[in-house]
C-alpha positions in Angstrom: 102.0 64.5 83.1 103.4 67.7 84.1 101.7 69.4 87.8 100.9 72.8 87.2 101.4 75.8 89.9 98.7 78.0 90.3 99.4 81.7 89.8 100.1 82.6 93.4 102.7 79.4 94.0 104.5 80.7 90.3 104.8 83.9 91.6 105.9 83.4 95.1 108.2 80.4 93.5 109.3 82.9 90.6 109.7 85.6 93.2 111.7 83.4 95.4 114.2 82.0 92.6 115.2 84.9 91.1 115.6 87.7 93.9 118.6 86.9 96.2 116.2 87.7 99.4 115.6 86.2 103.1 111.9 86.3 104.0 110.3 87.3 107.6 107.4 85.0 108.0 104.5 86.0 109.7 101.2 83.9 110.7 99.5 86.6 112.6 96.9 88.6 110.5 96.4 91.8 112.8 100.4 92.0 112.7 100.2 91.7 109.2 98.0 93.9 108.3 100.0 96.1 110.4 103.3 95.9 108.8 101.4 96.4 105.3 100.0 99.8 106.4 104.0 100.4 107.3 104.7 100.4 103.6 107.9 99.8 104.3 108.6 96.3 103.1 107.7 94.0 99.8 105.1 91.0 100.4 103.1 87.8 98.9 100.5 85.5 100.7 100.5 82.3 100.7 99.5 78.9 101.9 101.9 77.0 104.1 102.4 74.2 106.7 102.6 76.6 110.6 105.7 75.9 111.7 104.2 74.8 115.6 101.1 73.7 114.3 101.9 71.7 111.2 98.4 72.5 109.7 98.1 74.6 106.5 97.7 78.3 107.4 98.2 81.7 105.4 101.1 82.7 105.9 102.9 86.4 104.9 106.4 86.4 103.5 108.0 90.1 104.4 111.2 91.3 103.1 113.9 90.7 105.6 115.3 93.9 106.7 116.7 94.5 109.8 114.2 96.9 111.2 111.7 94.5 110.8 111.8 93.2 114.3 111.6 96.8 116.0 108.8 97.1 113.7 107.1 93.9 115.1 108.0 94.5 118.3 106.5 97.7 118.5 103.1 96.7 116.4 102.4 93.4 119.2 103.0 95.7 122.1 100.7 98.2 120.5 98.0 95.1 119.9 98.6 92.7 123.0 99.5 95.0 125.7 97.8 94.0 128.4 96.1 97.3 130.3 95.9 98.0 133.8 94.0 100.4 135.2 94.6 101.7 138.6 
């Protein structure tokens, strides 16, 4: 019997196999949801093993571009700075 992929593991397989693309992973939803309000790069959610972890986590796939690490640089010190007040 054949195992069927759902629709989201079809498209991101589908996506994946046919466009010649490196993908920036990203397991943080704030940063996420950051880089999505960018509009500056294409994305799909999906289900996969954390890479420290090894437990099942959503995961975003970004396209690779090479401003994407100014761009998460710039979004986690915006989040996580740490504030001192003096």
């Amino acid at each position: 019997m054949r195992d069927r992929l759902s629709y989201e593991e079809l498209r991101a397989k589908t996506i994946l196999d046919n466009v010649d693309a490196k993908w920036y992973q990203v397991f943080d939803k704030k940063v996420a949801e950051e880089l999505i309000k960018l509009n500056k790069y294409m994305y799909f959610i999906e289900e996969v093993q954390h890479y420290k972890t090894k437990k099942l986590s959503k995961c975003w796939h970004f396209e690779f571009d090479k401003n994407i690490f100014d761009d998460v640089k710039v979004i986690k010190n915006k989040l996580y700075k740490k504030r001192v007040d003096r």
